[in-house]
C-alpha positions as CSV (number, residue, x, y, z in Angstrom):
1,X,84.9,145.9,47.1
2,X,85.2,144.3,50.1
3,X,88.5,144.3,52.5
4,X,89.4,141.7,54.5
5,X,91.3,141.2,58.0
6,X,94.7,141.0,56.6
7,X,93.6,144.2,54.8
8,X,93.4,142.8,51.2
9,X,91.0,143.8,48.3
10,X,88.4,141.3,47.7
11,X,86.7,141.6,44.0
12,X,84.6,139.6,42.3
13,X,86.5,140.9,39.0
14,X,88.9,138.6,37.3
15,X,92.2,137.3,38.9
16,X,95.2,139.5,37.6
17,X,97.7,137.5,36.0
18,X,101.0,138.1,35.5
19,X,104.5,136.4,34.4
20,X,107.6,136.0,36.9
21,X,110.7,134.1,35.4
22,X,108.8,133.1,31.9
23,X,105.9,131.6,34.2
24,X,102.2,132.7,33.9
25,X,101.3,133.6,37.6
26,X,97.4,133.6,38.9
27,X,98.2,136.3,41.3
28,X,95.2,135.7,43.6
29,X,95.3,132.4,43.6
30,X,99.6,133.0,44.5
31,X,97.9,136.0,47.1
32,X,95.3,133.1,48.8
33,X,98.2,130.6,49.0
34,X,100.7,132.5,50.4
35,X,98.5,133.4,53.1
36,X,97.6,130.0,54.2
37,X,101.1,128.9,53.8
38,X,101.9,131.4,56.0
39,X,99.3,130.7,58.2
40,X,100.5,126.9,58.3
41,X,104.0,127.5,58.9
42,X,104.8,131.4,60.8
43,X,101.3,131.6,62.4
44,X,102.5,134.2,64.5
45,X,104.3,136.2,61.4
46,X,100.9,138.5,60.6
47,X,100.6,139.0,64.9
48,X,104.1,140.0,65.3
49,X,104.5,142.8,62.6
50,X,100.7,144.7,64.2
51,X,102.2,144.5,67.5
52,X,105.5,146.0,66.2
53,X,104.6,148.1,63.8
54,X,107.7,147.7,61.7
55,X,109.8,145.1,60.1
56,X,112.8,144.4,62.2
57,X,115.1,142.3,60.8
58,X,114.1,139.4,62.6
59,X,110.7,139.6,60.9
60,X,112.3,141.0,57.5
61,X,114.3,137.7,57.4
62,X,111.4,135.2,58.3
63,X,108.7,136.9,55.6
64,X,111.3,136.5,53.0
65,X,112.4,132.7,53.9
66,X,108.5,131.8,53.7
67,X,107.5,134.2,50.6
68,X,110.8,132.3,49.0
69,X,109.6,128.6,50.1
70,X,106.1,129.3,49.1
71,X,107.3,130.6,45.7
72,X,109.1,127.3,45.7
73,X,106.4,125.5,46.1
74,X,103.7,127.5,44.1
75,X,105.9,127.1,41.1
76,X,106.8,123.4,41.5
77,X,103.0,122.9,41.8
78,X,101.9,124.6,38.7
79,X,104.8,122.8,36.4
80,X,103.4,119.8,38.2
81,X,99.7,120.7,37.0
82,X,101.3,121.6,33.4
């Protein structure tokens, strides 16, 4: 098993699936997204949390707005693809 920079299991194994709110949920492909949304939109987000080593509220408040919009998103895309 490999690890990679964000310090995330990489497996050749089969994705783990799992329901949230009566919705089927590809968790890596929800992991892999939510990174590169993050990456898209707080590019900084990943930085600012290793270089304080906690999560102030400042930083607590913008991981949840973009895990919430990218759960937005993620789950309007897969009823789309439904």
């Amino acid at each position: 098993m490999a690890v990679s920079s964000r310090g995330t299991a990489q497996t050749s194994e089969a994705p783990f699936a799992a329901e949230a709110d009566g919705v089927d949920i590809d968790v890596h492909a929800f992991e892999v997204g939510l990174y590169q949304f993050i990456d898209a939109r707080e590019p900084q987000l990943f930085q600012n949390i290793a270089e304080k080593k906690q999560l102030d509220d400042q930083l607590k408040g913008t991981l949840n707005a973009v895990v919430k919009a990218f759960a937005a998103t993620f789950a309007a895309s897969k009823a789309t693809a439904a």
